[in-house]
C-alpha positions in Angstrom: 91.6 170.6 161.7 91.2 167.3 164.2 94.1 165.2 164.6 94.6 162.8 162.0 93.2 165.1 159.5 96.0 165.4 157.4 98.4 162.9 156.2 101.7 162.6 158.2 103.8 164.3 155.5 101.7 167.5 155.2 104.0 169.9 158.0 103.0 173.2 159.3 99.8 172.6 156.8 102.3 172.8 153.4 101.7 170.1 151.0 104.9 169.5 149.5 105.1 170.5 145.5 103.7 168.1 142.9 101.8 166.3 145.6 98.0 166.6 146.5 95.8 165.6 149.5 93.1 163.4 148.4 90.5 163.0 151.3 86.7 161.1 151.3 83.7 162.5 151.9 83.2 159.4 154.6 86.0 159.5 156.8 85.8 156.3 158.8 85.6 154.7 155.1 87.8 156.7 153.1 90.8 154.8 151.7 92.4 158.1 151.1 95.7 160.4 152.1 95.1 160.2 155.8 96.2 156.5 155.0 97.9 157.1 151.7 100.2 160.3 152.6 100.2 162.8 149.9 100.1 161.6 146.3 101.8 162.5 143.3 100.0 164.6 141.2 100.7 162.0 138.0 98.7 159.3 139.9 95.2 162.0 139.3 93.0 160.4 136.6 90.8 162.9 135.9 88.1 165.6 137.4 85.0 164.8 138.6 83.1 167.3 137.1 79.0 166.0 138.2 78.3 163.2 140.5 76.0 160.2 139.4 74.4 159.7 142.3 72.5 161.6 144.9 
């Protein structure tokens, strides 16, 4: 992966348990865990399960 892929907190590629990596599809965009570090799993939502939008 390029530098900067993955948030600081992700070592030797392990996310650490109960956490996930949340990245956009845009990355010079993307608010996501390369700014965020790894979320808790009990901040997810939901699923996307079909886009809106092509």
């Amino acid at each position: 992966m390029p530098p900067g892929a993955l948030p600081d907190d992700v070592s030797c590629g392990h996310v650490p348990p109960g956490r996930l990596v949340l990245l956009g599809d845009n990355p010079g965009v993307s608010f996501d865990s390369r700014h965020l570090g790894c979320l808790p799993c009990e901040r997810v939502l939901g699923t996307v399960v079909r886009r809106l939008s092509c």
